[in-house]
C-alpha positions as CSV (number, residue, x, y, z in Angstrom):
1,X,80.6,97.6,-6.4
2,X,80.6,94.5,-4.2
3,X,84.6,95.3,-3.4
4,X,83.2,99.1,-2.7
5,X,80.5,97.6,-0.2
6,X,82.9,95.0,1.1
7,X,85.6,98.0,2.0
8,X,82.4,100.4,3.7
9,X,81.5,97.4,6.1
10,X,85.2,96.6,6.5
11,X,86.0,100.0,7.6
12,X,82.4,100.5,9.8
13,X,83.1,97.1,11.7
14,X,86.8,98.1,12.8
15,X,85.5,101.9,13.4
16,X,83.1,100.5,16.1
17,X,85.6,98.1,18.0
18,X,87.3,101.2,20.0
19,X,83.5,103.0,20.2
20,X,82.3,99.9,21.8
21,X,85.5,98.8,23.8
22,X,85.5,102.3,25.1
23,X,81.7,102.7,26.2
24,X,82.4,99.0,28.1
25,X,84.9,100.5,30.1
26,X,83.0,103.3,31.8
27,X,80.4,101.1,33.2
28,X,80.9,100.3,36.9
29,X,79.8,97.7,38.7
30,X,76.4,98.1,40.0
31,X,75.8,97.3,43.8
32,X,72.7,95.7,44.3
33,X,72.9,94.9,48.0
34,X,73.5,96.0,51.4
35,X,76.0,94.4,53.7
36,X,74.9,94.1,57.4
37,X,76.5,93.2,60.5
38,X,75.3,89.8,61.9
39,X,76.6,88.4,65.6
40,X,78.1,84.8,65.0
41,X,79.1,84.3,68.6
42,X,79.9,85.1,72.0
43,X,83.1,84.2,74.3
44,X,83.3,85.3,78.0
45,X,86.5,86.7,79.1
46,X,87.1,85.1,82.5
47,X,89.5,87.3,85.0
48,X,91.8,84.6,87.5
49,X,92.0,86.6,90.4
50,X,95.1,85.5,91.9
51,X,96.3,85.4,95.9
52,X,96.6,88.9,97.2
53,X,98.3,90.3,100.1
54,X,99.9,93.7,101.3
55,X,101.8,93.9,104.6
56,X,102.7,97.6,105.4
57,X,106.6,97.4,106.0
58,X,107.9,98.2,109.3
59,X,111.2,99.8,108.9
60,X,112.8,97.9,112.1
61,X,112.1,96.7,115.2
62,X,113.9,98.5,118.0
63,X,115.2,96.2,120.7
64,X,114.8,97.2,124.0
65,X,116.4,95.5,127.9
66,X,113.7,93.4,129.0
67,X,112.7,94.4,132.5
68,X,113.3,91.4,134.9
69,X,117.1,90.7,133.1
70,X,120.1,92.8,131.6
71,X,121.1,90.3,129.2
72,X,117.4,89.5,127.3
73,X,116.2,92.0,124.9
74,X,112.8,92.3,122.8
75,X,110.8,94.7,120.7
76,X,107.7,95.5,118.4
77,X,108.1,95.8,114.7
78,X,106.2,99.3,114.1
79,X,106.2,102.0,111.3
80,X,107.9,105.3,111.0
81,X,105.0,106.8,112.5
82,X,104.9,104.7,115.3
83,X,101.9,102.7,114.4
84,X,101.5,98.9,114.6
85,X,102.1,97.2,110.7
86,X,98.3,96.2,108.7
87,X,97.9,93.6,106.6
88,X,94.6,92.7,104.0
89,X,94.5,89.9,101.9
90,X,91.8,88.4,99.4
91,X,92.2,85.3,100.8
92,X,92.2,83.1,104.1
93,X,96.0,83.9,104.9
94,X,98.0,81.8,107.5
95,X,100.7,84.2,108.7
96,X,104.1,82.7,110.1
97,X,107.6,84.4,111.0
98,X,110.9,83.2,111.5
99,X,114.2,85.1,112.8
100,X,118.1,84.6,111.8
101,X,121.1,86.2,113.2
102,X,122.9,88.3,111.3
103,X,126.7,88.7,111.7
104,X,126.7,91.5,114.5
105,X,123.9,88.9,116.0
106,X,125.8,85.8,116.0
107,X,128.5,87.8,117.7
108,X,126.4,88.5,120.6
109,X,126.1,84.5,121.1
110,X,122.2,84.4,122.5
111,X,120.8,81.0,123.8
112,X,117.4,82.0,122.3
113,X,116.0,84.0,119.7
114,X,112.4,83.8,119.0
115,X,110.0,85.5,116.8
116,X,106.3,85.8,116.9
117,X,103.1,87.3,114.5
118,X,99.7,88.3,116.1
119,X,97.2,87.2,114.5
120,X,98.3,84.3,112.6
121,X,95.4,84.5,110.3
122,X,94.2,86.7,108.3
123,X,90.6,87.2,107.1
124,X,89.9,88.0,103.2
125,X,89.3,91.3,102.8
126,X,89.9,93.3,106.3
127,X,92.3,95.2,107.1
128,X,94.2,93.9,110.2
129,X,96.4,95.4,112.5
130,X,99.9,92.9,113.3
131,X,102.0,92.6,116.0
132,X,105.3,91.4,114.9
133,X,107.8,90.6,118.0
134,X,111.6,89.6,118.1
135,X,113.4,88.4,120.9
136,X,116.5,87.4,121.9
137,X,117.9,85.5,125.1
138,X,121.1,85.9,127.1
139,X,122.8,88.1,125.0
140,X,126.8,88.9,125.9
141,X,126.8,92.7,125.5
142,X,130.5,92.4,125.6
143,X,131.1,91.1,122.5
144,X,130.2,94.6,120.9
145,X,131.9,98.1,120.5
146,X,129.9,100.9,122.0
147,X,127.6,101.6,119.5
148,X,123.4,102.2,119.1
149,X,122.3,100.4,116.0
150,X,123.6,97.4,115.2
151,X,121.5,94.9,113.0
152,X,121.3,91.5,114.5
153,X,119.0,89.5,113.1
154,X,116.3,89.5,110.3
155,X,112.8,88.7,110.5
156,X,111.1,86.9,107.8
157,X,107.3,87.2,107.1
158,X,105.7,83.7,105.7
159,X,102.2,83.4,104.4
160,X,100.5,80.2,102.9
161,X,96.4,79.8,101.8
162,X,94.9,78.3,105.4
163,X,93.4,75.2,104.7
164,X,96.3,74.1,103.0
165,X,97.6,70.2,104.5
166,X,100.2,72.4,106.2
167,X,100.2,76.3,107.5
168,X,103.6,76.5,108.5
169,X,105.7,77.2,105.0
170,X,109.0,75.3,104.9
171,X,111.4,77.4,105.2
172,X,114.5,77.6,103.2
């Protein structure tokens, strides 16, 4: 009997093994708990505002015979619809212009070519209305075919912060 008894448990114990490995996989994990949001810290976000300007772009500046002399010439940089240029900046703006001959304007050999920018400041954050001259001196019309546009010289805008040790740019 004790081999008879011996085989029941035998056979009980390894019947039970799958019944309990079975029933120990369908439990889940109980959750307990409730996860919250918490604030660990702050960081600014800083915007750099960096120097702005905008110069409405005249499209040329006409040259026109002086009065008093045939051979000197000068005109007002002005837009297509025949207002003066504006200008607005976020800073203190020193304006500055310089003029170079072009080929054509080499050709007419003038003694003098001067440029000029009214104002030559600008204050932050007003819209300002320029004056932009060009002018050249003694110029020798004969040196040129008949013709109505020819593009003598180029005239370069310059801005630097006022304040700065020096409010004339170096120019190239």
């Amino acid at each position: 009997m004790l081999k008879k008894s011996l085989f029941a448990v035998a056979l009980v114990a390894v019947l039970a093994l799958p019944v309990m490995a079975g029933e120990l996989k369908v439990h889940g994990w109980a959750v307990t708990c409730e996860y919250t949001k918490v604030a660990l810290d702050e960081i600014d976000v800083m915007l750099k505002m960096p120097y702005y300007i905008k110069i409405e772009q005249p499209s040329t500046i006409q040259l026109a015979q002086m009065t008093d002399s045939i051979d000197d010439w000068t005109g007002v940089a002005k837009l297509a619809n025949g207002n003066k240029p504006k200008a607005v900046a976020n800073f203190n703006a020193c304006l500055s212009v310089t003029i170079a001959l072009t080929a054509d304007g080499t050709t007419l050999a003038p003694s003098a070519t001067t440029a000029s920018i009214s104002p030559a400041s600008l204050v932050p954050l007003t819209v300002t209305e320029m004056t932009i001259t060009a002018t050249l001196m003694n110029v020798d019309l004969d040196k040129l075919a008949v013709c109505t546009n020819y593009k003598v010289a180029v005239v370069t805008i310059w801005v630097v912060p006022c304040g700065t040790p020096s409010c004339t740019p170096t120019c190239p």
